[in-house]
C-alpha positions as CSV (number, residue, x, y, z in Angstrom):
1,X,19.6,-10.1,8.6
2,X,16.2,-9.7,7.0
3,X,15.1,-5.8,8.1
4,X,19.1,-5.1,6.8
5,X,17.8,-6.4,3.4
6,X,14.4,-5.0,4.2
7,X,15.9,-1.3,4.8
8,X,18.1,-1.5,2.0
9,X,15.4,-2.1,-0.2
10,X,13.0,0.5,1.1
11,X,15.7,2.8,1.1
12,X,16.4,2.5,-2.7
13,X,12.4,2.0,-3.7
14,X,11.7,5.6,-1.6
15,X,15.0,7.5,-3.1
16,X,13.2,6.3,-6.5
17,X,10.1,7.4,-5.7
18,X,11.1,10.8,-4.0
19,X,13.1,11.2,-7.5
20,X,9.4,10.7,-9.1
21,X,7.5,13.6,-7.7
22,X,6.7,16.5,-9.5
23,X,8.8,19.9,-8.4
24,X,6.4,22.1,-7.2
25,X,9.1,24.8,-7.4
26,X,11.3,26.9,-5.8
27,X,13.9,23.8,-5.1
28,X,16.8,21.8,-6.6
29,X,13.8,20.6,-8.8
30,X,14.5,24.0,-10.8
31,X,18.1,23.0,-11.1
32,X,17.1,20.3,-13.2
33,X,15.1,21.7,-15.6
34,X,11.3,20.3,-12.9
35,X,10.2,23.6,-12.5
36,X,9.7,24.8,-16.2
37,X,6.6,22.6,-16.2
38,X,3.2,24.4,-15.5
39,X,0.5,22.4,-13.4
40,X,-2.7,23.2,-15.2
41,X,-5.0,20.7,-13.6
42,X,-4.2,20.5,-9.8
43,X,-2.6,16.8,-8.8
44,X,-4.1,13.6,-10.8
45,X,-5.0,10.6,-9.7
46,X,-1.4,8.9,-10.2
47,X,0.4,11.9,-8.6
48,X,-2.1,11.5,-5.4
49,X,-1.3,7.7,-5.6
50,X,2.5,8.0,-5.7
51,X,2.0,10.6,-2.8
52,X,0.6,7.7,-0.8
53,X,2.4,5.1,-1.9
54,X,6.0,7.6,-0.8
55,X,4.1,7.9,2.4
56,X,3.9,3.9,2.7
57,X,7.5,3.1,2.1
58,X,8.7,6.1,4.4
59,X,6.8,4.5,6.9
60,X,8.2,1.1,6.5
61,X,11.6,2.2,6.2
62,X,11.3,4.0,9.4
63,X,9.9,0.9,11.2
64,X,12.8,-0.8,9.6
65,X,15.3,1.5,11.4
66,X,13.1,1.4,14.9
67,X,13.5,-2.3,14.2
68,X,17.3,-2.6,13.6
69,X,17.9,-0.7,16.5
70,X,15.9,-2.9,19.0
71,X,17.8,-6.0,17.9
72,X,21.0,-4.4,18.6
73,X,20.2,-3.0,21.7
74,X,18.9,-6.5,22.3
75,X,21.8,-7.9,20.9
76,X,24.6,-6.4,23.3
């Protein structure tokens, strides 16, 4: 019951932060009005942290899942 919780939680914290990034172009970022910004000065400091911090909860969220899926398997 907890990782449920756990995944549903990391799975709406990671949509956020995907939704955070900057477009770098050429995707549905340009649909939505990302890609009219210009990047003067290369990736600061909170972009390269909310890069890592994406990179966290992706990997809790799949250890969630890898998780989930043992139980079951144990559980039948």
């Amino acid at each position: 019951m907890g990782f449920s919780i756990a995944l549903i939680v990391f799975s709406l914290l990671l949509m956020l932060l995907v939704l955070m990034h900057k477009g770098k172009g050429g995707g549905l970022s340009d649909m939505f009005g990302g890609g009219m910004q210009s990047s003067v000065g290369g990736s600061s400091v909170a972009e390269r942290n909310l890069d890592r911090i994406t990179v966290v909860v992706g990997l809790l969220w799949f250890a969630c899942i890898i998780v989930l899926a043992l139980v079951m398997k144990t559980n039948s």
